[in-house]
C-alpha positions in Angstrom: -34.2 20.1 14.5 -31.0 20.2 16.0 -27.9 18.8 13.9 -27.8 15.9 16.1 -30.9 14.9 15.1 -30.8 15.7 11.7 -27.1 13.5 11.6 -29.5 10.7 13.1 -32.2 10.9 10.6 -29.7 10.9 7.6 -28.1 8.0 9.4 -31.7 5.9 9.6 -31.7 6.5 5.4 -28.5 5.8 4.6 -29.1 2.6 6.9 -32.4 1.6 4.7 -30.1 2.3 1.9 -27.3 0.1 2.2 -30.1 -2.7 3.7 -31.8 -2.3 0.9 -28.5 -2.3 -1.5 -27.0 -5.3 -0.5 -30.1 -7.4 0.2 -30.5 -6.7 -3.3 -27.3 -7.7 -4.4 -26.5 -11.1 -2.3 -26.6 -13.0 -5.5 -23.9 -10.5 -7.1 -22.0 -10.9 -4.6 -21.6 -14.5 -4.0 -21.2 -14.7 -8.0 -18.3 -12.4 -7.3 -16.6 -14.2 -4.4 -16.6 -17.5 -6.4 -15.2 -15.9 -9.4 -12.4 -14.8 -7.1 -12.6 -18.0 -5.4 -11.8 -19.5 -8.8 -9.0 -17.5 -10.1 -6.4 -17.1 -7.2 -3.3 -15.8 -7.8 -0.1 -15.9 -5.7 1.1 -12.7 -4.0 2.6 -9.9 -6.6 0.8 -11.5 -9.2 -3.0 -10.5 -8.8 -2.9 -9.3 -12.1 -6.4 -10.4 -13.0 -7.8 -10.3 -10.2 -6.7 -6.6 -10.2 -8.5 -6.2 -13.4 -11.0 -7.8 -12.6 -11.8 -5.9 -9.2 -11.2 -2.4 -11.3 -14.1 -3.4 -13.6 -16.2 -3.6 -11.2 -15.8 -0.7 -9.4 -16.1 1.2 -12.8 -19.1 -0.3 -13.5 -20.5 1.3 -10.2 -19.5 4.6 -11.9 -16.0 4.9 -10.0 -12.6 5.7 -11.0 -10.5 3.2 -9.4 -6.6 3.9 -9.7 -4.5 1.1 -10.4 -1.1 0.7 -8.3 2.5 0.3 -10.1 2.0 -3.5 -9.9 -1.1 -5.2 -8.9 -4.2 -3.6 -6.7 -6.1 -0.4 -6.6 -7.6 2.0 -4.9 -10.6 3.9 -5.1 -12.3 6.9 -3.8 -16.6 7.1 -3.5 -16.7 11.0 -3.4 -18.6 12.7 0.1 -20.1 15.8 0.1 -17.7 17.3 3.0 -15.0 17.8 1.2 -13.0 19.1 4.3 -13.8 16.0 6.3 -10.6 13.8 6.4 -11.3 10.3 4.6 -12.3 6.8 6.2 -10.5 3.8 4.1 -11.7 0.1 3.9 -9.0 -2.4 3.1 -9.3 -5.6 1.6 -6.1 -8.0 0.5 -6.1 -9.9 -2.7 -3.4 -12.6 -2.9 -4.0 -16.5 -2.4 -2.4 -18.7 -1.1 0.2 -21.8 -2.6 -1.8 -24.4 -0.8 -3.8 -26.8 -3.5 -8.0 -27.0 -2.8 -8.3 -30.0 -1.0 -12.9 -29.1 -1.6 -15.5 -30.3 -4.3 -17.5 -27.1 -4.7 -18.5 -26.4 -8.3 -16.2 -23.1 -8.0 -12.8 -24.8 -6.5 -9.6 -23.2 -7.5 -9.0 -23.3 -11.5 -5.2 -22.7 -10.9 -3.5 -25.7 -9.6 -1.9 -25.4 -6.3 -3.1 -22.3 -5.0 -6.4 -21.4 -3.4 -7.9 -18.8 -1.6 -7.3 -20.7 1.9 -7.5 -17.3 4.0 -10.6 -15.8 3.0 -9.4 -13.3 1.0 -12.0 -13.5 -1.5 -14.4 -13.2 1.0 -12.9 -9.6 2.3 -12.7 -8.5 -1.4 -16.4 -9.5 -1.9 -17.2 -7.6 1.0 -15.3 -4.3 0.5 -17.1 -4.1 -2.9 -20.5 -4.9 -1.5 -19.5 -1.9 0.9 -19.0 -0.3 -2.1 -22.4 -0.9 -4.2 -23.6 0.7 -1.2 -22.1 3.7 -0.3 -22.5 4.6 -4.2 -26.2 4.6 -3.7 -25.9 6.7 -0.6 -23.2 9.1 -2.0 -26.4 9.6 -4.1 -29.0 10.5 -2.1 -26.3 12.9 -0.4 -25.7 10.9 2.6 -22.3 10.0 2.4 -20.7 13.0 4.5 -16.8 11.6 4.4 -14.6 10.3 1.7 -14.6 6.6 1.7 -11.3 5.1 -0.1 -11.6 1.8 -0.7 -7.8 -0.2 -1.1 -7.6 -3.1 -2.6 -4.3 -4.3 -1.3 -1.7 -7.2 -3.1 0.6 -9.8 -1.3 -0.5 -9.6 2.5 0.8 -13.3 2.5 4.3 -13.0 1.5 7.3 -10.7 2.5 8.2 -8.2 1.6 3.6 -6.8 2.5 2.0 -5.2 0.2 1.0 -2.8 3.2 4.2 -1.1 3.0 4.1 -0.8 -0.6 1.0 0.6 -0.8 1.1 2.8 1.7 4.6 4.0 0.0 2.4 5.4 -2.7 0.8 7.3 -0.3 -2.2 5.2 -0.3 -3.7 6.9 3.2 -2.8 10.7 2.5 -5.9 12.5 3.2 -7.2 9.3 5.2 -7.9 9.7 8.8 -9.2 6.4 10.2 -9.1 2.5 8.5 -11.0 -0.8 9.2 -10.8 -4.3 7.5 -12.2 -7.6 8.3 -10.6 -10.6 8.4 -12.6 -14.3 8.0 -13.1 -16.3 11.3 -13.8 -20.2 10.3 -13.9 -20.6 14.4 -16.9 -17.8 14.3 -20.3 -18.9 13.9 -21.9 -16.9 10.8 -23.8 -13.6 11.7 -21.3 -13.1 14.6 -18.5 -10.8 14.6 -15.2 -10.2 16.9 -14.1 -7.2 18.5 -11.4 -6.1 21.0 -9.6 -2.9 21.3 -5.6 -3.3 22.1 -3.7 -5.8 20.6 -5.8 -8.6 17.9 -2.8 -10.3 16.4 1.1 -11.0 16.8 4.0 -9.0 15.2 4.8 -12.5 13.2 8.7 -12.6 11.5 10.6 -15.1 9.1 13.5 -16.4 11.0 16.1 -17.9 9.1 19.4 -19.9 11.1 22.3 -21.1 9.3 25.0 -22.8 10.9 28.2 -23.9 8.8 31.2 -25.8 10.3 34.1 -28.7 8.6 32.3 -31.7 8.7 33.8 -35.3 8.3 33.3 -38.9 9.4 30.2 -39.9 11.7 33.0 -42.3 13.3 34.9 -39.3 14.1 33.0 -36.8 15.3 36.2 -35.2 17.7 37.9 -34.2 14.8 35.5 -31.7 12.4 32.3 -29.7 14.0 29.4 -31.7 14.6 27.2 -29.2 12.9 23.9 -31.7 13.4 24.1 -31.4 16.8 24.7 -28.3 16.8 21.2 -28.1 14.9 19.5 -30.1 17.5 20.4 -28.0 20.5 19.4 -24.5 18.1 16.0 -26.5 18.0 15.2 -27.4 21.1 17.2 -24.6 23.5 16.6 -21.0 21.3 12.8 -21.0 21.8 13.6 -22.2 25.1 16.1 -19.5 25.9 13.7 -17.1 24.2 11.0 -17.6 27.3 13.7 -17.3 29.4 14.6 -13.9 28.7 11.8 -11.9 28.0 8.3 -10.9 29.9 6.0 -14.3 29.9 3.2 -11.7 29.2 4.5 -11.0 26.0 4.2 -14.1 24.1 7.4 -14.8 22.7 7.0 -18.3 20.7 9.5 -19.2 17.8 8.6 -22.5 15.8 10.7 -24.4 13.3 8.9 -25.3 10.4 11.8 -26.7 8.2 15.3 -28.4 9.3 17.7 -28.8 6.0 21.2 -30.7 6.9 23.0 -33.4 5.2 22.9 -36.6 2.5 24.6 -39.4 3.7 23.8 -41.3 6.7 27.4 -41.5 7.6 28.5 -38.1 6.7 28.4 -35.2 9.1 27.8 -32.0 6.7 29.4 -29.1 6.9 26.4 -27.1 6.5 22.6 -26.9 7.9 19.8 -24.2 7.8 17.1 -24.3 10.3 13.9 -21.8 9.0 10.9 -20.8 11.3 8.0 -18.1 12.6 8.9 -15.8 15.6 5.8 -14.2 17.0 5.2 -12.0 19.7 2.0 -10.5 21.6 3.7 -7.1 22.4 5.0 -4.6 20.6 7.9 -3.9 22.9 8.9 -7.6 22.9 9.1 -7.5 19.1 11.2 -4.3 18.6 13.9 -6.6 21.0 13.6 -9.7 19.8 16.0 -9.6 17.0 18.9 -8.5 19.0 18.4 -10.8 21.7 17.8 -13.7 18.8 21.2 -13.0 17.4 23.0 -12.8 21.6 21.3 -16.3 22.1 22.4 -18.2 19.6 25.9 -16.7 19.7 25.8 -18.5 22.9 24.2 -21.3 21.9 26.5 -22.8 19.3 29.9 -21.6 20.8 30.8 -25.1 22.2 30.4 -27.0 19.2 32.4 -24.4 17.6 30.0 -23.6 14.3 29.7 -20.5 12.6 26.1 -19.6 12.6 24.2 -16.8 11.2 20.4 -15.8 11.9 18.2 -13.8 9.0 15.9 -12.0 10.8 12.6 -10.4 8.6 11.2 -7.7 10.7 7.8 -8.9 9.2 4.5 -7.2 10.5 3.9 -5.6 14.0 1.1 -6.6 16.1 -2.6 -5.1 15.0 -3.6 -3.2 17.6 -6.7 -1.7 17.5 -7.9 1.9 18.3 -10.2 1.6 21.1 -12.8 4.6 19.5 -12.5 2.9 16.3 -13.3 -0.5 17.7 -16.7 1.6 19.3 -17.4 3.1 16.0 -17.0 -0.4 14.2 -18.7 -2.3 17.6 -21.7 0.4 16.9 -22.1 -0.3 13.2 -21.7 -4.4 13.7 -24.7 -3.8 15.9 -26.6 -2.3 13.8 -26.0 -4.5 11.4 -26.8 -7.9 13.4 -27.6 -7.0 16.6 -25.6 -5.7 19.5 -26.0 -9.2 21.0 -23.9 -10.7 17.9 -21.0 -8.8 18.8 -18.5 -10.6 20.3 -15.4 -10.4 22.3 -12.5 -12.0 21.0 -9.1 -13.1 22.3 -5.5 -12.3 20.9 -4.1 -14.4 18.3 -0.6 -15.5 17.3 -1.5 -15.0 14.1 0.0 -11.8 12.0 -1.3 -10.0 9.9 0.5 -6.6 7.7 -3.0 -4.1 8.6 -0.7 -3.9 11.3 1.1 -1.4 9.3 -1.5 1.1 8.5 -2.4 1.3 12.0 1.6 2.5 12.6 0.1 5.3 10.4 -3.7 6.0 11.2 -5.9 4.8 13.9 -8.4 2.0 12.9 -9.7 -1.1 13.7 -9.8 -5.0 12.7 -12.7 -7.2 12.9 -13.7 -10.9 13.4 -16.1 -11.5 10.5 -17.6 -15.2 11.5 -17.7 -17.5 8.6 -18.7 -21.3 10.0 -21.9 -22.7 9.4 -23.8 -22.9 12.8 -23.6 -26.3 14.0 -21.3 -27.7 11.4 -17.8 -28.1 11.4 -14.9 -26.1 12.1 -12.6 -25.1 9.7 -9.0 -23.8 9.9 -7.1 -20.9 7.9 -4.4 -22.1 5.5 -6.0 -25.3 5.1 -7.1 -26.3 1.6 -10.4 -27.8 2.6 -11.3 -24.2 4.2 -15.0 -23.8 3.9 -16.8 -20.6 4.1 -20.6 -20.0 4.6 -21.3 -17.6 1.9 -23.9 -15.6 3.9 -20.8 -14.4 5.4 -20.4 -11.7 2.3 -23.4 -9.5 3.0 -22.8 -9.0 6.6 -19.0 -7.5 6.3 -20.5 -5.7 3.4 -23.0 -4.4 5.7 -20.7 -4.0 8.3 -18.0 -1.9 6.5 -20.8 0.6 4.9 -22.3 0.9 7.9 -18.9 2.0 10.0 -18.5 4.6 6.9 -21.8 6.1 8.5 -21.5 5.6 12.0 -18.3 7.4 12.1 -19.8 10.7 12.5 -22.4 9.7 14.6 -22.7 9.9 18.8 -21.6 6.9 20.3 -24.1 5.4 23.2 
């Protein structure tokens, strides 16, 4: 038997194996996600939830190692110990958005919920794990697989960077995650190599001039209007000046200026999301953000200022990962359940372990077929819970497939 087949053959068991593990387990598992799903916690504060994930993952025999604040990571031991590691990430925080839903597990902590599916990707990286313990066991498991259970993917500064400051991926040579897809019908999943999300940054404008009398507004610098032509000509200008292709939007999502109807103030903060489809784009935006509005606001004669968060770059997808994930999905569900999927402007900080490793993120479809479609960061988000077992499945699966001929 050549190794080839024998690699195949191993491969068929451990298949059976994690089937057989998380079919087992589906209860578990959704007992786990709506534990989670109970007990958000805010980004940097995933204390229990950090517990609680670590006693898990000792009760599968495991050794998890906490991080300096909140999450963990975890190694499941292969038996080729010169084989570089394969990671699985999942991120932990929720959300400050209140549950808007009546389930009998809604959100215990008021005002926050797990709005992004984040419970969802921790269920599943731990289902991943229940399986790839049993077929560590029966000697299957060639690589490594760290598991990283990641905090405050929601809020800046990412937990990415932290993590991977404490060398989270030493020793790793590949990563994969999935992310929830309420536009997604259940028992599909989305792939596409290149570019998946948008480098996605804070933008922060404040203008500050003397203000005075509305009946005057010669005599001090009308700082409002000012505002108003930021608003409405920076995005514009934005378009204007850099490759169409490359998705440049910037939206305002909070305008702060003045008390008094009659009163022009003397100060006014405009705050916002700058997102970007290429890479390139996004390493020149914040130059040609601070140029612009320079220009911008030197007729009314306002000082203004622009806070800039370099936030997260776009995800951009290794195209052999994406064949070793696209092989493992179908697998899983079917080859013909593999879908393609489009771009998003969404962002989302896996970007930065893929600055690092190569690696892949997936589509994990989470509406119920022929029901209604949900949105992300909405408090009456609704997940169909069979979700859970497939991106378990899915992520065990890619830990076997990686060493495996692609066809």
């Amino acid at each position: 038997m050549t190794q080839v087949e024998q690699e195949s053959r191993a491969a068929l068991g451990a298949d059976g194996i994690i089937a057989r593990t998380i079919g087992s387990r589906r209860d578990e598992l959704r007992a786990i996600r709506r534990h989670l799903h109970r007990h958000p916690e805010l980004s940097h504060e995933e204390f229990e939830t950090t517990d609680y994930v670590v006693s898990l993952l000792q009760s599968l025999g495991l050794r998890p190692v906490r991080m300096p604040r909140t999450g963990a990571i975890c190694d499941i031991p292969g038996s080729d110990a010169s084989l570089p590691a394969i990671a699985l990430r999942a991120d932990m925080d929720a959300l400050g958005i209140p549950e808007l839903g009546t389930m009998s597990f809604r959100s215990q902590v008021e005002g926050v919920s797990h709005a992004c599916g984040h419970d969802v990707h921790m269920s599943s990286v731990l289902g991943a794990a229940m399986a790839l313990v049993q077929v560590a066991e029966a000697g299957l498991l060639r690589r490594t697989v760290r598991l990283i259970f990641q905090p405050s993917e929601e809020k800046h500064p990412c937990g990415a960077l932290e993590l991977l400051g404490e060398g989270v991926l030493e020793g790793v040579e590949s990563i994969f995650a999935l992310h929830c897809d309420p536009g997604v019908d259940v028992g599909h999943v989305g792939l596409k190599a290149g570019p998946i999300t948008s480098a996605t940054d804070p933008v922060r404008v404040q203008l500050r001039g003397a203000g005075g009398h509305t009946s005057r507004p010669h005599l001090t610098q009308d700082l409002v209007y000012a505002l108003g032509a930021v608003i409405t000509q920076l995005p514009a200008a934005l378009t204007r000046r850099m490759d169409p292709r490359s998705g440049v939007n910037l939206t305002w999502g909070s305008v702060h200026a003045g008390s008094a109807f009659n009163a022009i103030p003397s100060s006014g903060t405009l705050e916002g999301t700058l997102r970007c489809l290429d890479h390139e784009a996004w390493d020149r935006a914040e130059e040609l953000l601070e140029t612009l509005l320079s220009d911008l606001v030197r007729p009314y004669e306002v000082e203004a200022h622009v806070d800039h968060d370099r936030g997260v770059p776009p995800v951009e997808n290794d195209r052999f990962s994406v064949q070793v994930l696209k092989a493992a999905t179908g697998s899983v569900i079917g080859p013909e359940n593999v879908d393609p999927t489009a771009q998003s402007l969404g962002g989302e900080d896996f970007a930065w372990y893929l600055e690092k490793v190569p690696g892949a993120l997936a589509r994990l479809g989470t509406r119920t077929p022929g029901g209604r479609t949900y949105d992300l960061h909405m408090g009456d988000l609704v997940i169909d819970e069979r979700a859970i077992g497939i991106g378990a499945s899915v992520l065990a699966a890619t830990c076997i497939q990686r060493d495996l001929p692609l066809v």
